[in-house]
N, C-alpha and C positions, 0 to 999 in steps of 0.2 A: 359720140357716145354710141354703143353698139345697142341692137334692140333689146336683150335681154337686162341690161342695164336699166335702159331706159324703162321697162316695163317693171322692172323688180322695184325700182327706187321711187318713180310716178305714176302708174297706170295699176299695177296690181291691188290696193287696197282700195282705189276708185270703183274696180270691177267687181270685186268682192259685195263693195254697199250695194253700188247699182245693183245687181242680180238678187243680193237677199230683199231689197224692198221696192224695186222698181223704180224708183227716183234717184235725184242727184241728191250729194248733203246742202244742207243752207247753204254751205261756207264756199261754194262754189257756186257764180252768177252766173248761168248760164241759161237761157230760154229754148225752149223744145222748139223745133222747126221739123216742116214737113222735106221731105225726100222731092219734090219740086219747088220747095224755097231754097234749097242748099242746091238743088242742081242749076238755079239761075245764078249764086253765086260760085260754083267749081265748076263750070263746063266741063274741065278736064277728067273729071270724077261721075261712075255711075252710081246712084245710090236704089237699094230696093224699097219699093214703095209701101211695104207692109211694117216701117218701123218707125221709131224716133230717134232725132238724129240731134245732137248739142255741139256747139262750135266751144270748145274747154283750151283757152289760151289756142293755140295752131293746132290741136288734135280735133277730130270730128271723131265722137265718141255717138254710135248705134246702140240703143234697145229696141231688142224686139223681144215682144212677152211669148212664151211657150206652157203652155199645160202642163204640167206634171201630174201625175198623180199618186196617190199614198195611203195606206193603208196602217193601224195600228193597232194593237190588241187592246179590247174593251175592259 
């Protein structure tokens, strides 16, 4: 399955929720781990330390929160 596939048919409407509300859905089991619980089980993998990291069937799927800011007319 090529990446764009992949991401169009499984990963894109997961990244979508993720980002609008910072969590995973119910309908997926997956428990938050830190970037040194995942790096004792991926040696092979670097992960950065400022985020949260879910093991989602074979995918390791990162959030990391960012500020935005916004403004609107009163």
């Amino acid at each position: 399955m090529c990446s764009d596939t992949l991401f169009s048919e499984n990963l894109s409407s997961l990244v979508f929720y993720v980002s609008a509300t910072g969590l995973l859905p119910d309908e997926v089991k997956a428990k938050a781990q830190s970037a040194d619980v995942l790096a004792g089980k991926c040696m092979a993998l670097a992960f950065s330390k400022d985020g949260t990291f879910f093991e989602v069937g074979d995918t390791i799927l990162s959030v990391h929160a960012k500020t935005e800011y916004f403004s609107r007319d009163k």
